[in-house]
Structure formats: C-alpha cells, structure tokens
C-alpha positions as CSV (number, residue, x, y, z in Angstrom):
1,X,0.0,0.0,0.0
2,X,0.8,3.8,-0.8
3,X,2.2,5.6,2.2
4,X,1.5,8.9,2.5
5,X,4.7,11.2,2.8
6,X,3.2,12.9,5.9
7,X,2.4,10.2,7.8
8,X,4.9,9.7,10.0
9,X,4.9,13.6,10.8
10,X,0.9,13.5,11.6
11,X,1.7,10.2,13.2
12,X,4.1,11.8,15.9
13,X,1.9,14.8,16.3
14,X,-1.0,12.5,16.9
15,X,1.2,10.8,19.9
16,X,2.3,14.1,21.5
17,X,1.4,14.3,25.2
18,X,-1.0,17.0,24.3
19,X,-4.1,16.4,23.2
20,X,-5.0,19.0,20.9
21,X,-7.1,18.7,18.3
22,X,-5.4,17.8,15.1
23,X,-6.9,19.6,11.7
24,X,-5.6,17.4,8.3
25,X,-6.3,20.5,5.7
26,X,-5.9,20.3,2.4
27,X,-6.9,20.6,-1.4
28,X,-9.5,17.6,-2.8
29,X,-8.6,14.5,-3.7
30,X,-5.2,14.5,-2.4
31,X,-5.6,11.2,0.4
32,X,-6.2,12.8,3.6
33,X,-8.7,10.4,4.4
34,X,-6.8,7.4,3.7
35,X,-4.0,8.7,5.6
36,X,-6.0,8.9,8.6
37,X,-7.5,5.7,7.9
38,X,-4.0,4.4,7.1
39,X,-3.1,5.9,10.8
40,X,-6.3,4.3,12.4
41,X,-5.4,0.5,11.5
C-alpha cells in the first residue's frame, strides 16, 4: 500500500502528550482520508 509522505509527521503529532485537536487541511482529492485511515489500523 501507498504511504503517504506525511504520515509519520501526523503520526508523531497525533502521539504528542498534548491532546489538541489535530486539523488534516488540504486541497480535494489528495488522500487525507486514507492517511488517517492508514493511521487508524
């Protein structure tokens, strides 16, 4: 499977101690969604 180049970034930001909430912005069509749901499994 395709991994997204940001992954890993969102990834660590995701498993800061802080518990913001995370915004994944950007244009259509690009993957956000299946990063996060390539984060999620």
């Amino acid at each position: 499977m395709f991994e997204r180049p940001y992954l890993k970034s969102v990834k660590a930001r995701i498993e800061e101690p802080r518990k913001f909430i995370q915004v994944i912005l950007g244009p259509r069509q690009v993957g956000k969604t299946t990063m996060v749901n390539q984060l999620l499994s």
